[in-house]
ROTI-186853 format. One record per atom (N, C-alpha, C, CB): x, y, z; residue number from 1; chain. Coordinates in Angstrom, 2 decimals, padded with zeros to 5 digits. Glycine has a CB too. Example, Ala and Ser with C-alpha at 12.3 -4.5 7.8 and 13.67 -1.06 7.14 Angstrom:
! ROTI-186853
u: 013.19, v: -005.69, w: 007.80, i: 1, ch: A
u: 012.30, v: -004.50, w: 007.80, i: 1, ch: A
u: 013.20, v: -003.30, w: 007.80, i: 1, ch: A
u: 011.31, v: -004.47, w: 009.05, i: 1, ch: A
u: 012.85, v: -002.25, w: 007.08, i: 2, ch: A
u: 013.67, v: -001.06, w: 007.14, i: 2, ch: A
u: 012.90, v: 000.03, w: 007.87, i: 2, ch: A
u: 014.08, v: -000.60, w: 005.72, i: 2, ch: A
! end
This chain:
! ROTI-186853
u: -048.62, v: 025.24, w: 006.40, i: 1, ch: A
u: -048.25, v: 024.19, w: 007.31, i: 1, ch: A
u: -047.94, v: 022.91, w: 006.56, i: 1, ch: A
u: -049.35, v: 023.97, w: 008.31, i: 1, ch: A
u: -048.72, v: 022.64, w: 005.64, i: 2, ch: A
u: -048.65, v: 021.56, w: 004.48, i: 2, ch: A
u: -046.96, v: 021.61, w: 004.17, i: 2, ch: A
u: -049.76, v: 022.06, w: 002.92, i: 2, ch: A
u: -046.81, v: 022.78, w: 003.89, i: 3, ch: A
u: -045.20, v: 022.60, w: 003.26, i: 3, ch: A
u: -043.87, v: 022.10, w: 003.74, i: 3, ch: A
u: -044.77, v: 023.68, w: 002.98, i: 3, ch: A
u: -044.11, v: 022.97, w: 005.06, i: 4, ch: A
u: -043.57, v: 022.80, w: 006.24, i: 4, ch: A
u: -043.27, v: 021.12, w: 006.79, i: 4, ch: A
u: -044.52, v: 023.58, w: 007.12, i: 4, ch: A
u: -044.08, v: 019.98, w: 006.76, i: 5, ch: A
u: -043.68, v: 019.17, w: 006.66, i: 5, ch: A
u: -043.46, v: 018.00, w: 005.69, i: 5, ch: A
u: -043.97, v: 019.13, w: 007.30, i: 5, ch: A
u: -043.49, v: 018.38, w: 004.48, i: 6, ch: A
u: -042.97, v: 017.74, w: 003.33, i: 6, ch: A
u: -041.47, v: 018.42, w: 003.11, i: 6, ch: A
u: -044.03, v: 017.94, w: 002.04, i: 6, ch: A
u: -041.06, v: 019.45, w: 003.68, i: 7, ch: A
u: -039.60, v: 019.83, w: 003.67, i: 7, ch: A
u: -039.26, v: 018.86, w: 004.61, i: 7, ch: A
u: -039.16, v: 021.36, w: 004.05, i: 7, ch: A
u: -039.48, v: 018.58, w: 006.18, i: 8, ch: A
u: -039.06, v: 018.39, w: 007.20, i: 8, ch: A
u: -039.00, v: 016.17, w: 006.25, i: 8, ch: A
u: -040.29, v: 019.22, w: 008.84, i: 8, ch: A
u: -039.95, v: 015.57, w: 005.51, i: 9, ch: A
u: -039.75, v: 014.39, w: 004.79, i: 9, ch: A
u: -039.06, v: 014.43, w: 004.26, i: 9, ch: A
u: -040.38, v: 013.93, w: 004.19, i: 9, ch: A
u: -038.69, v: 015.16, w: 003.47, i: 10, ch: A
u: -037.69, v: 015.27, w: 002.34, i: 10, ch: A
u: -036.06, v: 015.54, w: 002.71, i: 10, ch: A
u: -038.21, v: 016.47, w: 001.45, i: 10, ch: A
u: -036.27, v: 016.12, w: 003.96, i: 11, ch: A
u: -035.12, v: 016.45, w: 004.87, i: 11, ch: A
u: -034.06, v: 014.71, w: 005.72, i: 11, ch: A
u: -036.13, v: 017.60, w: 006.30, i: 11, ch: A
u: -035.30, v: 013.85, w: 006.16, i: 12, ch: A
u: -035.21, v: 012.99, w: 006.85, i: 12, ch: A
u: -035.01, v: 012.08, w: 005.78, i: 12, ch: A
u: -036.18, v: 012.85, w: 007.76, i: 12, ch: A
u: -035.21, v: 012.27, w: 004.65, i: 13, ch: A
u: -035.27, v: 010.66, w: 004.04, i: 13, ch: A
u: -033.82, v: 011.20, w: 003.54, i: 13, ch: A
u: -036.75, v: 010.00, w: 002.63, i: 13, ch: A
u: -032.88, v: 012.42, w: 003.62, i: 14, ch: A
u: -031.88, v: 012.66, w: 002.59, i: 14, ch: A
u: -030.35, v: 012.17, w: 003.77, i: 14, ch: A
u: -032.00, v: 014.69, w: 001.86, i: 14, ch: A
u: -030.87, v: 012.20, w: 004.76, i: 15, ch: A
u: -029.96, v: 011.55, w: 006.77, i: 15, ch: A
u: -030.21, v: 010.35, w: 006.15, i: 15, ch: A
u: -030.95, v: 011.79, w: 008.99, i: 15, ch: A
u: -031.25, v: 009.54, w: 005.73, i: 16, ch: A
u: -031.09, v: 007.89, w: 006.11, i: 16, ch: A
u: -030.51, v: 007.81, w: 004.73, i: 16, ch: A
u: -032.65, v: 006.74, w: 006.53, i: 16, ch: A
u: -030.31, v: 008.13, w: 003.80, i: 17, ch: A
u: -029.48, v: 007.80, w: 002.68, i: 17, ch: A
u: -027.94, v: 007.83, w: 002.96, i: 17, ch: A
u: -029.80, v: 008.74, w: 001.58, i: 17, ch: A
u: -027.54, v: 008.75, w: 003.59, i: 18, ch: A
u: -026.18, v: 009.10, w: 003.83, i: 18, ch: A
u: -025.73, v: 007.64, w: 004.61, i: 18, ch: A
u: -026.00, v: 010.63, w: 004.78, i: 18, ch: A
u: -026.33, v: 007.55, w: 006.09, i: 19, ch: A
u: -025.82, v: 006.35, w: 006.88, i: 19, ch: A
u: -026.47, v: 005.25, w: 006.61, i: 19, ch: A
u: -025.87, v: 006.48, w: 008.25, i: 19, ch: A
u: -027.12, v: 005.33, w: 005.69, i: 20, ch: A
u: -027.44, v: 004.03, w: 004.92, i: 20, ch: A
u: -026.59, v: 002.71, w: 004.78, i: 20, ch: A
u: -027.60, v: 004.42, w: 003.65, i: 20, ch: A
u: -025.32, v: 002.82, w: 004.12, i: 21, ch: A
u: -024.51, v: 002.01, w: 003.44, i: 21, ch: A
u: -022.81, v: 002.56, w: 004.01, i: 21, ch: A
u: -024.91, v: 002.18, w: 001.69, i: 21, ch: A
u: -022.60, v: 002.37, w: 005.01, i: 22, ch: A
u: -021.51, v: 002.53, w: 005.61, i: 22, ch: A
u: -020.21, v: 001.25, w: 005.34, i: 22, ch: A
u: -022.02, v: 002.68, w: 007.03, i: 22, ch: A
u: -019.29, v: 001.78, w: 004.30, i: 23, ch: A
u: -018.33, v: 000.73, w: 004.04, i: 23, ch: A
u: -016.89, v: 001.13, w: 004.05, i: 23, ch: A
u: -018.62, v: 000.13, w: 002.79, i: 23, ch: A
u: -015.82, v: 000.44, w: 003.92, i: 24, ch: A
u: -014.61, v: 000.03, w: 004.20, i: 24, ch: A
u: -013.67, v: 001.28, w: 003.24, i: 24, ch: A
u: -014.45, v: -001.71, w: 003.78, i: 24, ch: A
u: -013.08, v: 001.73, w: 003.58, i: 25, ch: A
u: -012.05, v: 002.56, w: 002.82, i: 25, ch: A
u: -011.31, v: 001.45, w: 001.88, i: 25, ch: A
u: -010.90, v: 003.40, w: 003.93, i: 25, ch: A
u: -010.86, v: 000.56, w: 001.68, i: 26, ch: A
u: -010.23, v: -000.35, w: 001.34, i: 26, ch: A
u: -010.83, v: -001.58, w: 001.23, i: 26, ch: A
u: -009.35, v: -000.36, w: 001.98, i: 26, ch: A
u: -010.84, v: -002.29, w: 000.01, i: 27, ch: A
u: -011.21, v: -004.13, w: -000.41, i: 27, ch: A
u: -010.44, v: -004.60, w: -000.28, i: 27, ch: A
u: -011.59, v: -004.76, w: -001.64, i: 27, ch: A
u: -010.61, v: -006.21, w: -000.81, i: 28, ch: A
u: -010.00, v: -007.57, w: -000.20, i: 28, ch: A
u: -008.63, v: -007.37, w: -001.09, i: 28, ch: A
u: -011.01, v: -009.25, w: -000.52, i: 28, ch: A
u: -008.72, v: -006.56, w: -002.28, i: 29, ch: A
u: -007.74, v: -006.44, w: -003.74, i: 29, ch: A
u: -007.03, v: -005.63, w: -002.91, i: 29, ch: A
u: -008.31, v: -005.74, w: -005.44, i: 29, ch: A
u: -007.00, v: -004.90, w: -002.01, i: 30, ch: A
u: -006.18, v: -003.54, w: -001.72, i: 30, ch: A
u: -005.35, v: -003.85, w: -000.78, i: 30, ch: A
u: -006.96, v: -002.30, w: -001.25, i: 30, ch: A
u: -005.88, v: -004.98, w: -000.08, i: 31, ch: A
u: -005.12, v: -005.47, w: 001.08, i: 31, ch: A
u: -003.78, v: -006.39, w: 000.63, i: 31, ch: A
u: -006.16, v: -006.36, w: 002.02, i: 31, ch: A
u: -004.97, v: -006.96, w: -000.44, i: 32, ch: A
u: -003.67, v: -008.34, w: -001.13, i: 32, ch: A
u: -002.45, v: -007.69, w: -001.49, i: 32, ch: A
u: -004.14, v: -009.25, w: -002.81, i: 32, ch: A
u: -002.81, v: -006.24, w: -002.41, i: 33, ch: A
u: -001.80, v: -005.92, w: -003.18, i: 33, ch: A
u: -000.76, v: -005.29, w: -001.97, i: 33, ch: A
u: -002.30, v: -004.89, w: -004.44, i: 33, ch: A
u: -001.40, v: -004.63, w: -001.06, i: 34, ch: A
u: -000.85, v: -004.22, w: -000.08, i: 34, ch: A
u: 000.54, v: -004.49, w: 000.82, i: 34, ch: A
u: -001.65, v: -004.33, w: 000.40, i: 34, ch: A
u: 000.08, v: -006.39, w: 001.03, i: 35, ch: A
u: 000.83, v: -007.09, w: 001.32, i: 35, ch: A
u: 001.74, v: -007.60, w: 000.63, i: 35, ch: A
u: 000.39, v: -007.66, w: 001.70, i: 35, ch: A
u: 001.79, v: -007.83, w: -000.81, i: 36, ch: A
u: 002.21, v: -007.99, w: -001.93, i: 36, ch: A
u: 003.78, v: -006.73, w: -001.76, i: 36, ch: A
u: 000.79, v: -007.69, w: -003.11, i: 36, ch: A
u: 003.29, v: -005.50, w: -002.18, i: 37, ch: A
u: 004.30, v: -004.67, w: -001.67, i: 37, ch: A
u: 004.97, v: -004.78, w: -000.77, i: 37, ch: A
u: 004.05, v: -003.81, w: -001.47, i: 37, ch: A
u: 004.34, v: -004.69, w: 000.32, i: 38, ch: A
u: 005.29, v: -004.93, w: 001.57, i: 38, ch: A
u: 006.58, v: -006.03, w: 001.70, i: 38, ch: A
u: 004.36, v: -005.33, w: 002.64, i: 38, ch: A
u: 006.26, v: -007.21, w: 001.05, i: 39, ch: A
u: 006.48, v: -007.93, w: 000.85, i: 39, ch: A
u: 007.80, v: -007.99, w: 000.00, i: 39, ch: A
u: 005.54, v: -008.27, w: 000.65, i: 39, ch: A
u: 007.60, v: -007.21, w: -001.49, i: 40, ch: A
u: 008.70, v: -007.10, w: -001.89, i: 40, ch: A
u: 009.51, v: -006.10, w: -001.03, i: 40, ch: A
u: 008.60, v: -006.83, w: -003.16, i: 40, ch: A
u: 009.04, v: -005.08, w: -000.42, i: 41, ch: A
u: 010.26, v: -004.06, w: -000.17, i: 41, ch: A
u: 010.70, v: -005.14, w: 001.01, i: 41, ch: A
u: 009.86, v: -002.14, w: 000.34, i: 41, ch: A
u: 010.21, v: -005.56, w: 002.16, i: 42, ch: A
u: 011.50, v: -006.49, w: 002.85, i: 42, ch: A
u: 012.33, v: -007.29, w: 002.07, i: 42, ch: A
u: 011.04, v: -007.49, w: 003.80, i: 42, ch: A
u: 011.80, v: -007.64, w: 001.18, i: 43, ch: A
u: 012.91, v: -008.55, w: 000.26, i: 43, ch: A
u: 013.78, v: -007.90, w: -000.38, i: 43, ch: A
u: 012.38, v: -009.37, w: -000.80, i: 43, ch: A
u: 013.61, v: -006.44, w: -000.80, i: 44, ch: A
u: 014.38, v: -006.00, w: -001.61, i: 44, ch: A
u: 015.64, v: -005.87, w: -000.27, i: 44, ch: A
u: 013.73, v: -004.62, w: -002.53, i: 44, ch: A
u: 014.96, v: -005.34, w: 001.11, i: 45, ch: A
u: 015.89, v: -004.95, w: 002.10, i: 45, ch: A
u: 016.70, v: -006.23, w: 002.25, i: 45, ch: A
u: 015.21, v: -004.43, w: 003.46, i: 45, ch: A
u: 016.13, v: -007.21, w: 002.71, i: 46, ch: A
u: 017.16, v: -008.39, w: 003.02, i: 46, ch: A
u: 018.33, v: -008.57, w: 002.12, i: 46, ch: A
u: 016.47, v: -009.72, w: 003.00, i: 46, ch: A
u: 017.80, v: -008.79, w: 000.51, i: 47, ch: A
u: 018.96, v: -009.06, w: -000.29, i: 47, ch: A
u: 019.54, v: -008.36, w: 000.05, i: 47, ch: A
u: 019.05, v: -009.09, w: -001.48, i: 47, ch: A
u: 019.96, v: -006.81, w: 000.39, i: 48, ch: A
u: 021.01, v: -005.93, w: 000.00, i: 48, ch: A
u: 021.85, v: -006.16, w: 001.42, i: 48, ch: A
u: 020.47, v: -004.25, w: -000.41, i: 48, ch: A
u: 021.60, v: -007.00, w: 002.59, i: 49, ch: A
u: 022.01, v: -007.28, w: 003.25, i: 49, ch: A
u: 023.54, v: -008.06, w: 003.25, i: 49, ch: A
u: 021.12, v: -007.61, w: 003.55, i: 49, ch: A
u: 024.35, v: -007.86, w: 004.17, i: 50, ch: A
u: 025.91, v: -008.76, w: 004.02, i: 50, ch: A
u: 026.54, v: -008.29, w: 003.01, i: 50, ch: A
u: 025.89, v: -010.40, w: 003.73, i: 50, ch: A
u: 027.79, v: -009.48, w: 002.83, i: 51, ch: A
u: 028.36, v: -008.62, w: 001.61, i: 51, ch: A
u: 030.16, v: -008.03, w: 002.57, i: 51, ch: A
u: 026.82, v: -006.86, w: 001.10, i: 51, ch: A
u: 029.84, v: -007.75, w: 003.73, i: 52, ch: A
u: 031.09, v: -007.30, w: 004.38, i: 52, ch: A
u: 032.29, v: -008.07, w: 004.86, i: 52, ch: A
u: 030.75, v: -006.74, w: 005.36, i: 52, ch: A
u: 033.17, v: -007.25, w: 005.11, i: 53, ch: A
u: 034.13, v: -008.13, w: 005.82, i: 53, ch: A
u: 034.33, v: -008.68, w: 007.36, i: 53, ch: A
u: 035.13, v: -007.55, w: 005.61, i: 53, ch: A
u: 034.85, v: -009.60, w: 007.74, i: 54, ch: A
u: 035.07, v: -010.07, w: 008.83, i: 54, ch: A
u: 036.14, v: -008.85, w: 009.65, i: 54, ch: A
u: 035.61, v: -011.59, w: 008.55, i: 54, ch: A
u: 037.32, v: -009.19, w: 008.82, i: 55, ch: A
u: 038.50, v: -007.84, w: 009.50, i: 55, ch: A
u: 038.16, v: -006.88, w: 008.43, i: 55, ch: A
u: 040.58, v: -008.18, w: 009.55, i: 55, ch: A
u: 038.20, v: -005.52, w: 009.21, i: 56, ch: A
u: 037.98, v: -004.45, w: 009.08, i: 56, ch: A
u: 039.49, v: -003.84, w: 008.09, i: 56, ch: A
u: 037.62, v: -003.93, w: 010.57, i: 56, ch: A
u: 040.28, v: -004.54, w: 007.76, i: 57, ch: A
u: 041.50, v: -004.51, w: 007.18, i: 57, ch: A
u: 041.68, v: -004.66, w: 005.79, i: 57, ch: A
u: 042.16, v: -005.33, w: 007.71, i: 57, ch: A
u: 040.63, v: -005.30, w: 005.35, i: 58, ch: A
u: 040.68, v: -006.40, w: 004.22, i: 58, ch: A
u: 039.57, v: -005.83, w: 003.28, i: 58, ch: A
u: 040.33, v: -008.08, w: 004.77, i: 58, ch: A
u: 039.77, v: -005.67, w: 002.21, i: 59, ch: A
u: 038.34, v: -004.91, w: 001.08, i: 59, ch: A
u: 037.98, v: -005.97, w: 000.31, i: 59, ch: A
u: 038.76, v: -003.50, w: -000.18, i: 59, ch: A
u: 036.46, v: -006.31, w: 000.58, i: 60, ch: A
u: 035.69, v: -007.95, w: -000.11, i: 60, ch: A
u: 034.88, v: -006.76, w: -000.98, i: 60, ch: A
u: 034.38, v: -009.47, w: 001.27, i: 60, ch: A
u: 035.00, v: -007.51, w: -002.66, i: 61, ch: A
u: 034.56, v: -007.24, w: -003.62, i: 61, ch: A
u: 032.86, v: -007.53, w: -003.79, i: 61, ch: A
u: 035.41, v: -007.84, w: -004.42, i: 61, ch: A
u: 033.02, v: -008.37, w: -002.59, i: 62, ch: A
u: 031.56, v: -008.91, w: -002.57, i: 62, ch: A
u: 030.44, v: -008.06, w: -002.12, i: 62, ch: A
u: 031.49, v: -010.03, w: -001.71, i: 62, ch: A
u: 030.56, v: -006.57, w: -001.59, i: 63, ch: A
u: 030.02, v: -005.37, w: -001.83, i: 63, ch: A
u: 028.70, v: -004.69, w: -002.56, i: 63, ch: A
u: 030.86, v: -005.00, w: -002.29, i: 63, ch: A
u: 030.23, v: -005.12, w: -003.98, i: 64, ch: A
u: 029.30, v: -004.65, w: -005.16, i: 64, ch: A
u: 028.92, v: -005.23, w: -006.02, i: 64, ch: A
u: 029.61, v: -003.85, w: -005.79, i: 64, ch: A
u: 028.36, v: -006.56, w: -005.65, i: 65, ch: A
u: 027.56, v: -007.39, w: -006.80, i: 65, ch: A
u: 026.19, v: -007.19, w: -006.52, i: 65, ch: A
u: 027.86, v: -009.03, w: -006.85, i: 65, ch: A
u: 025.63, v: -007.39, w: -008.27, i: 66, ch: A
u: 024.62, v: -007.30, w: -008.79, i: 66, ch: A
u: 023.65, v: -007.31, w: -008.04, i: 66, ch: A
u: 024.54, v: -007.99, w: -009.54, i: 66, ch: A
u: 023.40, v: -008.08, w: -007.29, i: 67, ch: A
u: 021.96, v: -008.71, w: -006.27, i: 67, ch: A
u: 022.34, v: -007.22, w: -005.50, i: 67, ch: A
u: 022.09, v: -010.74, w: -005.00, i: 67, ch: A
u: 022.91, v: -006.74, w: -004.87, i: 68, ch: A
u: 023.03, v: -005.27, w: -003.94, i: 68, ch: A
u: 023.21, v: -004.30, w: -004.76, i: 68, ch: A
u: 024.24, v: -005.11, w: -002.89, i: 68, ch: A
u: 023.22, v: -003.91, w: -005.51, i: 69, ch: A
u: 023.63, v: -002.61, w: -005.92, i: 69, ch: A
u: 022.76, v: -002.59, w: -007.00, i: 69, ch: A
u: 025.13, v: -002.34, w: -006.24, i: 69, ch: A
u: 021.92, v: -003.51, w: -007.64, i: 70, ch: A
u: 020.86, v: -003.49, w: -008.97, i: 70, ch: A
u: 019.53, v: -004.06, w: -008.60, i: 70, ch: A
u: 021.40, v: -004.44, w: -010.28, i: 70, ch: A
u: 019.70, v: -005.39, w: -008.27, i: 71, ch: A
u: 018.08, v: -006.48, w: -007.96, i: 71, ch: A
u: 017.34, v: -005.62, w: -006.81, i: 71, ch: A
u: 018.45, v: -008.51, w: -007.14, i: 71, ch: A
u: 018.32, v: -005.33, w: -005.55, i: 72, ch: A
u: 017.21, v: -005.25, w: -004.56, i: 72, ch: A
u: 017.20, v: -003.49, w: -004.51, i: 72, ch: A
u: 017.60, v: -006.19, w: -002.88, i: 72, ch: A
u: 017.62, v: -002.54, w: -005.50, i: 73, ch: A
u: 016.58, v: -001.35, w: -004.92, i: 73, ch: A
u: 015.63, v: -001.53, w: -006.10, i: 73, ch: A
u: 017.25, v: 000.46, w: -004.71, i: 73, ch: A
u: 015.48, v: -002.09, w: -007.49, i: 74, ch: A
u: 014.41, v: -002.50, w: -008.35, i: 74, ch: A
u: 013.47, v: -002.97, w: -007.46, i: 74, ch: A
u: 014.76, v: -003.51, w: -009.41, i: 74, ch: A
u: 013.95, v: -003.88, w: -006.61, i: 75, ch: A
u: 012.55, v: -004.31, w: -005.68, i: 75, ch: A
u: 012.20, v: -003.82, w: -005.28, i: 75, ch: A
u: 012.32, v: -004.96, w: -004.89, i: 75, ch: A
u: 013.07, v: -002.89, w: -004.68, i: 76, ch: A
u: 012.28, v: -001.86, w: -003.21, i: 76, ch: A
u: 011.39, v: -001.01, w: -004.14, i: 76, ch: A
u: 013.60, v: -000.53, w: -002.03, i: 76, ch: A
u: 011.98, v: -000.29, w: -005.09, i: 77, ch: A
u: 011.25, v: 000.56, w: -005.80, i: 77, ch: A
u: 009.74, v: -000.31, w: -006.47, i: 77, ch: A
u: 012.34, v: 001.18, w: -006.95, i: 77, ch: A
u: 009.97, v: -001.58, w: -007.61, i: 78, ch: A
u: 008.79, v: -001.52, w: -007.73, i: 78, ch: A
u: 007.51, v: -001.78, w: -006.41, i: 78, ch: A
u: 008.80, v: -002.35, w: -008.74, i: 78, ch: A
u: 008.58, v: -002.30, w: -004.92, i: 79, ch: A
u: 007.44, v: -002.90, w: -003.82, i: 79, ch: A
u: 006.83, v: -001.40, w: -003.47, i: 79, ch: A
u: 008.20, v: -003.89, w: -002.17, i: 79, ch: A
u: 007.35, v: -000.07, w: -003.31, i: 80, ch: A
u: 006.73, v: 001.36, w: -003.63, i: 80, ch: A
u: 005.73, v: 001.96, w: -004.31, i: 80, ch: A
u: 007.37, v: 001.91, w: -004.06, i: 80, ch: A
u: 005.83, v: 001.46, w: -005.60, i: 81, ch: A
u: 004.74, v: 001.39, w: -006.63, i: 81, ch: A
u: 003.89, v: 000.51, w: -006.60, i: 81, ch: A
u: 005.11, v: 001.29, w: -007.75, i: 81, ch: A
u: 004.30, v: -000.78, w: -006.15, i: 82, ch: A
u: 002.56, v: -001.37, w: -006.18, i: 82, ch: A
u: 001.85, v: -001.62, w: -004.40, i: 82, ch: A
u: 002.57, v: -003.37, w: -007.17, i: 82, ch: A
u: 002.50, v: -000.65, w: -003.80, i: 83, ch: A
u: 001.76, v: 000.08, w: -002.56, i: 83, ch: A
u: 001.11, v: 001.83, w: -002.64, i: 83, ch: A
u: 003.00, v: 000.05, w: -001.34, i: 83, ch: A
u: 001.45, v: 002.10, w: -003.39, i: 84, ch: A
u: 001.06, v: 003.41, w: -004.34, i: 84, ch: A
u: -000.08, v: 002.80, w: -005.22, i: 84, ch: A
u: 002.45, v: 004.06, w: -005.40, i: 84, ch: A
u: -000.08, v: 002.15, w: -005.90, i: 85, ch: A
u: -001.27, v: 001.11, w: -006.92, i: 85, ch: A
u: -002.34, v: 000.94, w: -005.06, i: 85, ch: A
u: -000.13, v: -001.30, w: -007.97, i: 85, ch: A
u: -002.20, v: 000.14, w: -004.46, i: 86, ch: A
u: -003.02, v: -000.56, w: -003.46, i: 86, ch: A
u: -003.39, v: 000.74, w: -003.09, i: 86, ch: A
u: -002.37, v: -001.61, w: -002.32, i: 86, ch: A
u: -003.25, v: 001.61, w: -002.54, i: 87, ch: A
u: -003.94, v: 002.72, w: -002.22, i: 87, ch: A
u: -004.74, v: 003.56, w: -003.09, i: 87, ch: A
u: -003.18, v: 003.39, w: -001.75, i: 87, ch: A
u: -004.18, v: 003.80, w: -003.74, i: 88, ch: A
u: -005.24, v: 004.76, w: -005.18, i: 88, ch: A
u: -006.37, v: 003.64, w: -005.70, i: 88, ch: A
u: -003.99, v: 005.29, w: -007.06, i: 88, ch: A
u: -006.36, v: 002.41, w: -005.83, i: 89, ch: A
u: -007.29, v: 001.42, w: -006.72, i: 89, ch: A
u: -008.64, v: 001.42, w: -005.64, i: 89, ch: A
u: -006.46, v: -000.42, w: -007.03, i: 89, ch: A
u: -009.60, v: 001.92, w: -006.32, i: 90, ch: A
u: -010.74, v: 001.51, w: -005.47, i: 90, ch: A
u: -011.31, v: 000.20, w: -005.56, i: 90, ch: A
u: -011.74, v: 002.32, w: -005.67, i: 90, ch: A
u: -011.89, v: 000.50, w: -004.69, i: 91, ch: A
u: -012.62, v: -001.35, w: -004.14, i: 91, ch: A
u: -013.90, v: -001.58, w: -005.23, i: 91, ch: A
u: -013.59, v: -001.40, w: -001.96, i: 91, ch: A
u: -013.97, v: -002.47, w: -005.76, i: 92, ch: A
u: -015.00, v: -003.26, w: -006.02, i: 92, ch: A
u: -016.07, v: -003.05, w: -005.65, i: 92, ch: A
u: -014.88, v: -004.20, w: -005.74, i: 92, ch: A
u: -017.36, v: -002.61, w: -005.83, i: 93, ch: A
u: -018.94, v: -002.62, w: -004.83, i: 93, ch: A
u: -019.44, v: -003.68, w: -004.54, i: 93, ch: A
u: -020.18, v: -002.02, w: -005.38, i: 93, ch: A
! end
């Protein structure tokens, strides 16, 4: 009988360890960087924005410059990677 409830202690104290310390999937760093990303990929989207013509007749060179066709998918891409970083980086204790 002795044994019987030093299992049934040993049982109960191993429950209050578990819900002990109930915390956040994500820190204050994960959020920042989070937003950080996000952040660039709308920007990368906006730049690549405009650029067209008024009449549908007429071919504007303004298309294919640099800022659209180079700067903003670098952005988009690195704002990808450091939302890929914000998720994998664990939090701080």
């Amino acid at each position: 009988m002795a044994k019987t409830t030093k299992i049934m202690a040993s049982q109960a104290d191993t429950k209050t360890e578990d819900v002990s310390r109930p915390g956040f999937a994500f820190g204050k760093e994960n959020y920042i960087l989070g937003l950080i990303g996000v952040g660039l990929i709308i920007l990368g989207f906006v730049l690549m924005t405009g650029g067209g013509s008024k009449d549908p007749n007429v071919f504007n060179m303004e298309m294919y410059d640099f800022r659209r066709i180079t700067l903003s998918p670098i952005l988009i891409l690195i704002g990808f990677a450091v939302e890929i970083v914000a998720i994998m980086k664990r939090p701080k204790d």
